[in-house]
C-alpha positions in Angstrom: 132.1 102.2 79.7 129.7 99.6 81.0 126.2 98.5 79.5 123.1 98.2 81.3 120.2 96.5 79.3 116.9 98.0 79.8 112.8 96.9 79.1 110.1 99.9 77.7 106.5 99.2 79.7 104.4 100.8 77.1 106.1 98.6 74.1 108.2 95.6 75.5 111.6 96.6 74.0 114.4 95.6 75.5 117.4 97.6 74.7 121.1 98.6 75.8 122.5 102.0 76.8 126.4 102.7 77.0 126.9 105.1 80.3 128.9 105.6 83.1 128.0 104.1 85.9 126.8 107.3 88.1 124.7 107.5 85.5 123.3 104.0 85.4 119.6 104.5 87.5 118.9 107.7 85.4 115.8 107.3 83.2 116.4 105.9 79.9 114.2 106.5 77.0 113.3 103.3 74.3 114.1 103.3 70.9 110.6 103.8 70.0 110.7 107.8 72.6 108.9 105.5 75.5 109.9 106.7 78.6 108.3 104.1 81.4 111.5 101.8 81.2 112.8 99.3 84.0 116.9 98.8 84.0 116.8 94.7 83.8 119.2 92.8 86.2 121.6 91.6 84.3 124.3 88.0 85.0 128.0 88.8 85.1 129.8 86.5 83.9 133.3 85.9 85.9 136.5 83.9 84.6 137.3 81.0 87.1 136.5 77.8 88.6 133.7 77.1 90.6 134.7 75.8 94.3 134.9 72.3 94.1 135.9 71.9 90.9 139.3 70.1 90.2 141.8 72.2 89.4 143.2 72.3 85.9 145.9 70.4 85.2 149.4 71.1 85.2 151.4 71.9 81.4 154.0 68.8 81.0 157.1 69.5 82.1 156.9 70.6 85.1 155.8 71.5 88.7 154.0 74.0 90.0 150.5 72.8 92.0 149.8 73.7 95.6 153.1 72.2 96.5 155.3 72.1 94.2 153.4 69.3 92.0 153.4 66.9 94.9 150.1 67.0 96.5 147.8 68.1 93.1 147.0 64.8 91.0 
């Protein structure tokens, strides 16, 4: 089940709520019983290379690469 982090107006709290996400943009009350909160925009963090980066080198032993081994270096 996702998380989606949260801020309280009245007290500054910033907190996380498990839920599903059709559920995600209903209110959410603070820890403290607050319920002016904001849902906070959170990064997502994503496994991979950025573009341009060099690729990661091949295990010793053997092939593989965009062509075989031939053309990655």
């Amino acid at each position: 089940m996702p998380r989606y982090e949260y801020r309280c107006r009245e007290c500054a709290a910033v907190f996380e709520l498990s839920r599903p996400m059709a559920e995600s943009g209903a209110p959410a009350n603070c820890p403290q019983g607050h319920g002016d909160t904001v849902k906070l925009l959170s990064a997502v963090a994503v496994g991979g290379t950025a573009a341009g980066a060099p690729a990661p080198a091949a295990a010793s032993g053997g092939g593989g690469g965009c062509c075989g081994g031939g053309c990655c270096g």
